[in-house]
Structures are given as C-alpha cells and as structure tokens.
TORLOVO-42893 format. One line per field, with one value per atom (N, C-alpha, C): residue number from 0; x, y, z. Coordinates in steps of 0.001 Angstrom, whole numbers, plus 500000, padded with zeros to 6 digits. Layout:
i NUM_...
c1 X_...
c2 Y_...
c3 Z_...
***
This chain:
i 0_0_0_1_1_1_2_2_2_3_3_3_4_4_4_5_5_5_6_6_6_7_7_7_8_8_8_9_9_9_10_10_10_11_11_11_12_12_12_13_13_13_14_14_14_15_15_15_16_16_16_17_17_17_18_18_18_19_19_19_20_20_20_21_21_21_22_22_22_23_23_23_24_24_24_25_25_25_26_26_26_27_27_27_28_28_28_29_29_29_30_30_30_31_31_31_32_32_32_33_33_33_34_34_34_35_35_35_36_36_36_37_37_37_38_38_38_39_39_39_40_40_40_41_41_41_42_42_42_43_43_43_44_44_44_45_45_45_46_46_46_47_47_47_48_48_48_49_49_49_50_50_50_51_51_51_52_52_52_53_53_53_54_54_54_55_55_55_56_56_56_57_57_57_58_58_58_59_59_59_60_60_60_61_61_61_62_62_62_63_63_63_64_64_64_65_65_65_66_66_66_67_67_67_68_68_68_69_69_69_70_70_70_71_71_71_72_72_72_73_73_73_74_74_74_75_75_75_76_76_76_77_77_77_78_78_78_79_79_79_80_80_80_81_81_81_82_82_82_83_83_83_84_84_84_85_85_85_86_86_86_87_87_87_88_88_88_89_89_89_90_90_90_91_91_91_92_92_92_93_93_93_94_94_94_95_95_95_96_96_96_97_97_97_98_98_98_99_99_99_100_100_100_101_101_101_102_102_102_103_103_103_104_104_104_105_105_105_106_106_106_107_107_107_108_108_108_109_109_109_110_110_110_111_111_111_112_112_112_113_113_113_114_114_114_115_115_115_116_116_116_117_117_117_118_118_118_119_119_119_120_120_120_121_121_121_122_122_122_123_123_123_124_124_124_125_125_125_126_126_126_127_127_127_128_128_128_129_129_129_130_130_130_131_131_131_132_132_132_133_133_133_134_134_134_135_135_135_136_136_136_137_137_137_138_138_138_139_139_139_140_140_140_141_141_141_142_142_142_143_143_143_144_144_144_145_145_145_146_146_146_147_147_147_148_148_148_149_149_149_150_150_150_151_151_151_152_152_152_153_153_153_154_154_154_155_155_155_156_156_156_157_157_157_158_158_158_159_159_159_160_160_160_161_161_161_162_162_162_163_163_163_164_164_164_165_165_165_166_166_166_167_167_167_168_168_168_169_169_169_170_170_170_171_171_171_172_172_172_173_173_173_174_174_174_175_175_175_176_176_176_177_177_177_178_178_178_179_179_179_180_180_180_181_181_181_182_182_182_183_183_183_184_184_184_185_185_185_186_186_186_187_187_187_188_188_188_189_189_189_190_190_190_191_191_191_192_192_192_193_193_193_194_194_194_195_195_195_196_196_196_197_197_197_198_198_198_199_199_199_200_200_200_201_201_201_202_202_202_203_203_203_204_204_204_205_205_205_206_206_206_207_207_207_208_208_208_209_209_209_210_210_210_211_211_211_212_212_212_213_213_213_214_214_214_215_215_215_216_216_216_217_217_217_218_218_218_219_219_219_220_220_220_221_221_221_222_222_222_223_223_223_224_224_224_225_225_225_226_226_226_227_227_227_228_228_228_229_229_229_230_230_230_231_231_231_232_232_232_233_233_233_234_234_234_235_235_235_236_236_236_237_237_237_238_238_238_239_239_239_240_240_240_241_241_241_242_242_242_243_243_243_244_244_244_245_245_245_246_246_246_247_247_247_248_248_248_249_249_249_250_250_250_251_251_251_252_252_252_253_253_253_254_254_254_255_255_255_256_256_256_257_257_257_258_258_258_259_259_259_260_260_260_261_261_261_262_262_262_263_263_263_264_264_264_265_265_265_266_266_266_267_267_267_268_268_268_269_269_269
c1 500814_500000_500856_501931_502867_503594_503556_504023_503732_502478_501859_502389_502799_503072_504378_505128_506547_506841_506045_505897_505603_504737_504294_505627_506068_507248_508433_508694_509978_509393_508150_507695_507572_507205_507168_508685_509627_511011_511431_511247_511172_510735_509505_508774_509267_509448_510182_511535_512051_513322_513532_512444_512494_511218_511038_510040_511253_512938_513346_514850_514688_515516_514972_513858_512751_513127_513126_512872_514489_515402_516726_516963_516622_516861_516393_514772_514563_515452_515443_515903_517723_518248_519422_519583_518090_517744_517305_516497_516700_517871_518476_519862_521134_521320_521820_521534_521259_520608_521504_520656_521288_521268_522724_522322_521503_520434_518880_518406_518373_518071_518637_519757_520557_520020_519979_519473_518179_517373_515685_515690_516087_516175_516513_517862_517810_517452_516899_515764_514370_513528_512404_513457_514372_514507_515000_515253_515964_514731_513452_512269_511638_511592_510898_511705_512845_513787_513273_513369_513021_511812_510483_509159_509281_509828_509749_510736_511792_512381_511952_510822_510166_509502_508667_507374_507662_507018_507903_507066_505548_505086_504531_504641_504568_503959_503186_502106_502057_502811_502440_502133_501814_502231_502511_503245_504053_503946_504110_504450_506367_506614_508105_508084_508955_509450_511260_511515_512412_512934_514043_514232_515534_515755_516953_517389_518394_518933_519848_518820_519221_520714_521565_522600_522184_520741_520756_520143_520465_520205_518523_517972_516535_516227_515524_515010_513875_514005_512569_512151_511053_510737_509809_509969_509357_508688_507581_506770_506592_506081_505772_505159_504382_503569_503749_504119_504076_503862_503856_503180_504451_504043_505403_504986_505601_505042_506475_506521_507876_507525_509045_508452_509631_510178_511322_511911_512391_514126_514707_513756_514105_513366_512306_510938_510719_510882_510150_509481_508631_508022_507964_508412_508281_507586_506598_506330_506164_506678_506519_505813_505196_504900_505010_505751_505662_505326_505486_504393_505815_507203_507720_508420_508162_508387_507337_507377_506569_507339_508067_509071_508747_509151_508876_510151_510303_511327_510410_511440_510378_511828_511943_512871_512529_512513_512453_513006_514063_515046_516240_516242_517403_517742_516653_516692_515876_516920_516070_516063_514803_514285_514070_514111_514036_512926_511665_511487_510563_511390_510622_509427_508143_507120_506718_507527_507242_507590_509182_509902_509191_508744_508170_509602_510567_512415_512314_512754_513057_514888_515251_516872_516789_517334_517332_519026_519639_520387_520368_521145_520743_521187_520412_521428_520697_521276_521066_521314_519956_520502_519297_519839_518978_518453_517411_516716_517998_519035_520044_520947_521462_522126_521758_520623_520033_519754_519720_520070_521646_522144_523233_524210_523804_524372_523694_522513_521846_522817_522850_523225_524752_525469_527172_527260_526292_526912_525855_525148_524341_523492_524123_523831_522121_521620_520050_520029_519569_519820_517977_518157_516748_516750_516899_517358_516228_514960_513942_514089_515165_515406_516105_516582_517344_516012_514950_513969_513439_514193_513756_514658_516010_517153_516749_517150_517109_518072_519508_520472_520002_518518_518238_518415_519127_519277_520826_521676_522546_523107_522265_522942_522002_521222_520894_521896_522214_523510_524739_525483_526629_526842_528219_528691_527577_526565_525870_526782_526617_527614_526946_525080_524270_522901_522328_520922_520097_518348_518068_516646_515931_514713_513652_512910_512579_511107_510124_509032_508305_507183_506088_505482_504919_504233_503301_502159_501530_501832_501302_501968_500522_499477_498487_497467_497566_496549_496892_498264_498968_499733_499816_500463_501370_503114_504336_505249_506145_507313_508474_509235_509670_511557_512036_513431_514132_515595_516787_518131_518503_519648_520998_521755_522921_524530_524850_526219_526513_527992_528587_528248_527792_527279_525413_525136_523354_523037_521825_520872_519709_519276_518194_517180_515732_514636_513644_512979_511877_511001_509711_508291_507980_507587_507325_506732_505193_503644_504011_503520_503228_502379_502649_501789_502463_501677_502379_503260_502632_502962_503742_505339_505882_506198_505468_505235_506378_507769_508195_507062_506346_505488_506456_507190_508186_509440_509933_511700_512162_512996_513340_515014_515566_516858_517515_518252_518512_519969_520915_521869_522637_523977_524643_526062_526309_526928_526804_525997_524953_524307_524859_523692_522636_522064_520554_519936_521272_519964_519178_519524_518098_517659_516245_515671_515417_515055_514300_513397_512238_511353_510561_510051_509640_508527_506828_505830_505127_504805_503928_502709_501744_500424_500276_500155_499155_500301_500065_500743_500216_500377_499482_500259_500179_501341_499865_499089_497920_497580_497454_497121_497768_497666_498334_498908_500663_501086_500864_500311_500412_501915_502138_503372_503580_502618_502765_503124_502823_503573_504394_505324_507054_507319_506627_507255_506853_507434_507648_507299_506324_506195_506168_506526_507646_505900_505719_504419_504456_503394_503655_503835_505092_505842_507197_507321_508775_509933_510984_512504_513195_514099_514954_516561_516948_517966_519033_520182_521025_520708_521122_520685_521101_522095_522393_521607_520843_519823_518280_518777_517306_517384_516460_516440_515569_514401_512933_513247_514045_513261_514466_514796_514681_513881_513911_513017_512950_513719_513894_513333_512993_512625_514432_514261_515800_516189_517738_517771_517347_516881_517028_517434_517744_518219_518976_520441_520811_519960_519579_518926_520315_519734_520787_520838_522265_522740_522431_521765_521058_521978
c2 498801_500000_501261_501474_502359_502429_501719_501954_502707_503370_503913_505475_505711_506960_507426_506081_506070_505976_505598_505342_506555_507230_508525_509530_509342_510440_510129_508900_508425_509053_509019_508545_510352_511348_512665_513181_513306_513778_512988_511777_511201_511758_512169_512564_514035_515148_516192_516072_514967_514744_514132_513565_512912_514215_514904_516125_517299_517585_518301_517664_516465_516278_515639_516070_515688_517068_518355_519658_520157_519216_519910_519282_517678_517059_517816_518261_519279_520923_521395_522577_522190_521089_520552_520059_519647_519555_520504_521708_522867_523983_523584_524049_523807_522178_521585_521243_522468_522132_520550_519888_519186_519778_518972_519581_519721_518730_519155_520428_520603_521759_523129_522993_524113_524286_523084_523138_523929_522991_523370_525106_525677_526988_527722_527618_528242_528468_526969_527055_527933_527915_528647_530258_530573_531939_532031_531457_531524_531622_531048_530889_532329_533298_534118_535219_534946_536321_536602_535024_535549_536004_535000_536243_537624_538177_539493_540140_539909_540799_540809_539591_539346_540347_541049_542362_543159_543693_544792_545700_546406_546763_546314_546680_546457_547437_547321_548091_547679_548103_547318_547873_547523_548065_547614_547975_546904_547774_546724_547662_547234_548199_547883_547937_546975_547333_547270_548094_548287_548316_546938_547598_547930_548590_549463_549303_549514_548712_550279_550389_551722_551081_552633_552520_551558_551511_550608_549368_549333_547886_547069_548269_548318_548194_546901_546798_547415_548153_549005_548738_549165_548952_549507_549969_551406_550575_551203_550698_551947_551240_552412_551898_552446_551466_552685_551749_552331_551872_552530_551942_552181_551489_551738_551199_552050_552053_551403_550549_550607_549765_550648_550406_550013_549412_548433_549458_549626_549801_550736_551934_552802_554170_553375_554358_553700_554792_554022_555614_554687_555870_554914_555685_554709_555948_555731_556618_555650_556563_555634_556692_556361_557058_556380_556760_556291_557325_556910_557770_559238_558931_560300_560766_560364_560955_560242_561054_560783_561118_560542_560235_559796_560689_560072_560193_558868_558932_558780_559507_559522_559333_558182_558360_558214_559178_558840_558619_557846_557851_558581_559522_560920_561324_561715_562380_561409_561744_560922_562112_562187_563160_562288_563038_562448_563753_562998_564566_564287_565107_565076_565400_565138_565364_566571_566221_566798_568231_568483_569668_570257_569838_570011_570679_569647_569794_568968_569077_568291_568150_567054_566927_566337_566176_565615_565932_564590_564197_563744_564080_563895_561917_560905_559684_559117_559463_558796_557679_556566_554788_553827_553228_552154_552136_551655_551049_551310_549994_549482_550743_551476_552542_553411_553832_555279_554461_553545_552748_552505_552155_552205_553358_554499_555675_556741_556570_557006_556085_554889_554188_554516_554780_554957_556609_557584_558414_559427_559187_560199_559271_557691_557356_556860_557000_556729_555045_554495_553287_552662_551802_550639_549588_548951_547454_546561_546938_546148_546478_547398_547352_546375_545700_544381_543353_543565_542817_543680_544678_545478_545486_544977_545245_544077_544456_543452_542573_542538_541151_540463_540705_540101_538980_538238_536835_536990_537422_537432_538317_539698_539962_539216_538668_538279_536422_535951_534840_535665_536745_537224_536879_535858_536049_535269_534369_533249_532569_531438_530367_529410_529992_528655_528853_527752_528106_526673_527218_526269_526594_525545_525769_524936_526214_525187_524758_524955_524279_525261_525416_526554_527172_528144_529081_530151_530582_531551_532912_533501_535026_536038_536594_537453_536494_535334_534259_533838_534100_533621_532671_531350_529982_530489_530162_530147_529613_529043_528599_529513_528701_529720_529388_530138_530250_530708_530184_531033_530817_532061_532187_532586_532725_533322_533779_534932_535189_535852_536722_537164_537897_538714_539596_540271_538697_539032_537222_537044_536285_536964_536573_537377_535633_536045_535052_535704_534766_534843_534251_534655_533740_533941_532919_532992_532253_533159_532938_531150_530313_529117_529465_528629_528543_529704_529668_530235_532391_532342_534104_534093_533560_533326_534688_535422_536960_537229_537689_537755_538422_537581_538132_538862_538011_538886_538685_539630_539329_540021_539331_539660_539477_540794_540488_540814_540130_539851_540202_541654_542054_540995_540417_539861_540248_541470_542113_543887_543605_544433_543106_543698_543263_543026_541779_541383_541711_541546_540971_541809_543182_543659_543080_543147_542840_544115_544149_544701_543304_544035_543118_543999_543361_543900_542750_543558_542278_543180_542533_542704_542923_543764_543459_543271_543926_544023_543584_543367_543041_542939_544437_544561_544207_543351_543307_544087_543829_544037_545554_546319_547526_548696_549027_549406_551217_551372_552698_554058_555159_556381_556669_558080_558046_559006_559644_560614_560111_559200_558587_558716_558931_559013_560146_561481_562798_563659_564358_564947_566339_566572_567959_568614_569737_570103_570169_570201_570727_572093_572704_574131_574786_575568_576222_575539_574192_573207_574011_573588_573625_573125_573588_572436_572669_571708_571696_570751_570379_569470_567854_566833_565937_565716_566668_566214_567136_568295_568768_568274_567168_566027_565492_566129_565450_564494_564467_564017_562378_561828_560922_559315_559416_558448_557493_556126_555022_555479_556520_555906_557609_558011_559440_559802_561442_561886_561636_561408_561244_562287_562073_562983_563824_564780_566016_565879_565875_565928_567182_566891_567857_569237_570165_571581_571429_571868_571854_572899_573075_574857_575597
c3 500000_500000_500000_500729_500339_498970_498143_497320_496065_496406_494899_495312_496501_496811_496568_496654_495970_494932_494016_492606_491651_492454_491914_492422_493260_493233_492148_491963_491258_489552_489641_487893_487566_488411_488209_487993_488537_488133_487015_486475_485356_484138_484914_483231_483179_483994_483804_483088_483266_482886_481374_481465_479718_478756_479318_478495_478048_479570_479277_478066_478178_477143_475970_475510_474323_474029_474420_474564_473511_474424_473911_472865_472355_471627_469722_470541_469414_469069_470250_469890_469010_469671_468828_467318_467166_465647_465012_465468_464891_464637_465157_465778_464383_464454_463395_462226_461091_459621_459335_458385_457699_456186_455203_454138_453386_453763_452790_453533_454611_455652_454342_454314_453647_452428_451848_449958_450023_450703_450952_450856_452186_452580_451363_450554_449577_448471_448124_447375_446873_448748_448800_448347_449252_449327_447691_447048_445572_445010_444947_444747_444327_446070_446369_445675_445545_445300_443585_442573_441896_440724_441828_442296_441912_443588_443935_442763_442024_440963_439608_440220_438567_438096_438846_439488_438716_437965_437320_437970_438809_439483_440690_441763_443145_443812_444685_445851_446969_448034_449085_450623_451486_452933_453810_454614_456172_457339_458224_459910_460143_460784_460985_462546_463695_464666_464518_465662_465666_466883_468111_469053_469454_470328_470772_472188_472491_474107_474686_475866_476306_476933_477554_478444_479344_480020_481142_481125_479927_479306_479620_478633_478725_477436_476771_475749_475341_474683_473924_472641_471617_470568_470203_469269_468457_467004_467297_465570_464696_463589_462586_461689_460492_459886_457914_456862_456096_454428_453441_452712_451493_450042_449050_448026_446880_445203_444321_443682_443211_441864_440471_439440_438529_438334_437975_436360_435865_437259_438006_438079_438723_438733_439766_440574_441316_442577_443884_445244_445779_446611_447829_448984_449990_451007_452066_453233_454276_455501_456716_457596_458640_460083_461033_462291_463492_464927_465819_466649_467192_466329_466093_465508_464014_462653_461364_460146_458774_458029_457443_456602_454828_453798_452215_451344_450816_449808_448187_447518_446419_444998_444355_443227_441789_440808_439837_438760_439158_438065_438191_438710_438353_439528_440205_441312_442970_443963_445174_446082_446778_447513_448954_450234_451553_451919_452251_452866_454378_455348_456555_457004_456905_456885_458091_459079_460778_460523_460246_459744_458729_457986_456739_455810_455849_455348_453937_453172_452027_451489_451231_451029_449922_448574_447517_446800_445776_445325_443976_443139_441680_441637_441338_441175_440118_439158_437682_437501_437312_437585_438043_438810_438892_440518_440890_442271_443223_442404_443168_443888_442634_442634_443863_443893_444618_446195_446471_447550_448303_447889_447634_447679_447391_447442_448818_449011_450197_451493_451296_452407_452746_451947_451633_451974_451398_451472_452384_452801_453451_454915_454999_456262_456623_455473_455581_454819_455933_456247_456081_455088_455033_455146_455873_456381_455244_455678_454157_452539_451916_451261_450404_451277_450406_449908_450044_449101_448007_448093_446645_445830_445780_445284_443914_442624_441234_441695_442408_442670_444048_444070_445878_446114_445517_446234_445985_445799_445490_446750_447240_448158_449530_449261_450967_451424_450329_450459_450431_450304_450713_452130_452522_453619_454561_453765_454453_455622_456373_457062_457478_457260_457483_457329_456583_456223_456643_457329_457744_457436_456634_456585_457772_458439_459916_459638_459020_458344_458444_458754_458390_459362_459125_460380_459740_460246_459522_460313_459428_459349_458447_459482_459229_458751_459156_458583_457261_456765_455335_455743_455254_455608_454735_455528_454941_455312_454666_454529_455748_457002_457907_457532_457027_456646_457825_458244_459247_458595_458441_457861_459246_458890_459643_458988_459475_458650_460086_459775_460959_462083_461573_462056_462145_461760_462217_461820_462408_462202_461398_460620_459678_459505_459432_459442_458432_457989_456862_456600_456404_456084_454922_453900_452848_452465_451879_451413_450705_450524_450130_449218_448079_446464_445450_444667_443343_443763_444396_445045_445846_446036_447164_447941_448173_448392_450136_450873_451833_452786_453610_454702_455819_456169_457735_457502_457262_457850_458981_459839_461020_461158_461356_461449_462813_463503_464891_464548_465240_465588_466358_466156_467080_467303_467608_467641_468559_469260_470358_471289_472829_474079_473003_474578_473961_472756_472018_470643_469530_469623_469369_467823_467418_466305_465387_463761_463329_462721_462443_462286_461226_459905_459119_457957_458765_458018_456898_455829_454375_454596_455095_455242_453745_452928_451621_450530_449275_448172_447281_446037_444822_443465_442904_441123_440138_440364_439420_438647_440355_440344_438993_437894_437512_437771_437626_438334_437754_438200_437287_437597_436116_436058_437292_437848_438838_440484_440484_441716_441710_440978_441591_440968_440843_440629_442269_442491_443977_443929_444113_444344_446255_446559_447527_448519_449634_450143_450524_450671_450565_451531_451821_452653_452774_452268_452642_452165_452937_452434_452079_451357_451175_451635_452209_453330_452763_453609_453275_453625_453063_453961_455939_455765_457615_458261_457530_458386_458121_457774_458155_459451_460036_461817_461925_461283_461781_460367_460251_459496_460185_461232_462015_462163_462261_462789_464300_465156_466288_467118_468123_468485_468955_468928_469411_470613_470897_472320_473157_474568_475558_475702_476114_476054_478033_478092_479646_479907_481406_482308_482402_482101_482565_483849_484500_485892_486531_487570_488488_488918
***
C-alpha cells in the first residue's frame, strides 16, 4: 500500500526529465541544419527572390518594429507602419509614420528626395541609375539606412547569400493568417529570418533580422500586410512635388526621418 506513493514520486522527476531532454533534443535539431536543411532553405529563398524581381510593378504596405537597448540595458521597441510604390528599374516611393516621425522617399530615376514630413524639410540628390544605385548611394553616402530594402534590390538573392555560414529551413508558420514557409539564415554579424507565402505568390510576409553584435539581441522586424502586382502605376507617383511652405535643406539637416525618436536632452545643471 505504500508503494503507489513512491511510485508517483519516482515517475514525476522522470517525466520532467524525459520532456526536458525531448525539449533539447529538438531545439538541437533545429539548431543543426542538415544539408537538405541548407538546399531546401535556399531554394524557397531563391524561389521568392526571383518572384519578387520578377514584378515589374509592386504596391504594398508593412508595419516595421524596431528595438533598441538603452545605456541601462533596457530593451525598447518602436513601431511604425508604412506603405510603398515601386516600378522596375528605377521608381520608387516609399512613406513611413511612426508615433515620432513621417518620413517620404520619392525616386524617379534621376533624382532621390528624403522629405521630413514633421519639419516640413526636404533633402534631395541627383542619382542617375537604377533602384540598386540610389540605395546604395543614400546608404554609403548620406547614412540613411533601410534594412527592408534588400527585398527590393534586382540582385536580391545574390545579396541576401553574401557572407551566408548557414541556412536552415525550419518548416512553416503563419503570418496574418497567410500559411508560409519559415526560413533562418545566419552570417557574421546578424541572424536574419523569413516567412514565405506558400503557392504560386511566394510573396516575403516577415523578415526579422537579429543584431549579434549588440547586448541582447536587438531585432528589426519587418511584416507585408498588403501586396498589389495588378494595380496598375500612374506616372505621377514618383514625381515629387515640395508641400507648401517646405525647404529644402542638406541631407544632415534632416532630423525628423529616424526610425527611432531623438535622444534625451541631459537635464541643465542649476
């Protein structure tokens, strides 16, 4: 009669014990692509890349987070939600808002314009060329940085395998009630992840790229709500007219078109 009381104690640390190494056994197989793991992964993403460069018109809109790791090692994260016109090989309109800046890039070919909505500031650069180009030259030479731009780029599979070291396709997950394909990549200096729509539209629902090279981690995270090829573009979407009263400034006196609000201001000393 004592023994069911002993039985039940022996058989509970047991089953904790075989649940927590069921637990690691998986996270070790997600952990360790095999090379079909690797093929698979680049496949879909080889798939989607050349989908999305196929487009010769695109409509779409996303939410972006973004988080940031104070001095006191306080994780925060800032959203923003925005929408984008783009027209192969070289027109694009992108606007964002977040709860502290409204931000529009507008290129048509020749010329790329930044303009701060808040300031009501405008900064523009002559770059005669391509998508690639006026990306590329914003990022190099004036510091305005689009981390989701690398799914707009014409060589996008070409630059999101630069400097790969491991690819793992981990099976599926939905994303806004869209069943997709869940990709993890890794190179030196980030972990970057991806969902991608299942069936003929392999459309990028989320990419999430994880800093490893910064405390805890921080993410950007960047999802697709909408996705138009159909819609067809006027040519006036990507000509820029200034709003009325704007300026036009240099690009380093663009303050307001941050993902992130300005720092603090130190308290003055009495």
């Amino acid at each position: 009669m004592n023994s069911l009381p002993h039985d039940r104690s022996c058989k509970a640390p047991l089953g904790r014990a075989r649940l927590a190494s069921l637990t690691l056994l998986l996270a070790l197989a997600v952990a360790s692509p095999t090379r079909a793991d690797d093929a698979d992964a680049k496949k879909i993403l080889k798939k989607m890349s050349d989908y999305v460069t196929g487009q010769q018109h695109v409509q779409l809109a996303f939410d972006v987070d973004i988080e940031v790791i104070t001095p006191h090692l306080e994780k925060l994260q800032f959203a923003s939600s925005g929408e984008a016109a783009l027209s192969r090989p070289d027109k694009l309109r992108v606007t964002r808002s977040g709860g502290y800046t409204a931000v529009e890039l507008v290129f048509d070919g020749k010329t790329a314009t930044v303009l701060g909505k808040d300031s009501n500031t405008f900064a523009q650069v002559e770059v005669p060329g391509s998508l690639d180009q006026m990306i590329d030259r914003l990022r190099a030479e004036h510091q305005i940085e689009m981390p989701g731009a690398d799914l707009l780029l014409s060589n996008m599979y070409d630059e999101l395998v630069a400097g790969l070291i491991e690819a793992k396709h981990i099976g599926r997950g939905v994303v806004d009630g869209v069943e997709c394909e869940h990709l993890a990549f890794r190179n030196q200096e980030t972990d970057w992840q991806l969902w991608v729509e299942l069936g003929p539209n392999p459309i990028p629902r989320k990419y999430v790229i994880t800093s490893k090279t910064l405390a805890a981690a921080p993410q950007y995270t960047l999802r697709i709500k909408a996705w138009d090829t159909e819609t067809p573009l006027d040519a006036n979407t990507f000509a820029f007219e200034p709003p009325a009263g704007a300026q036009s400034v240099e690009f380093t006196a663009l303050a307001d078109v941050s993902e992130l609000p300005p720092p603090a201001e130190a308290p003055k000393e009495q």
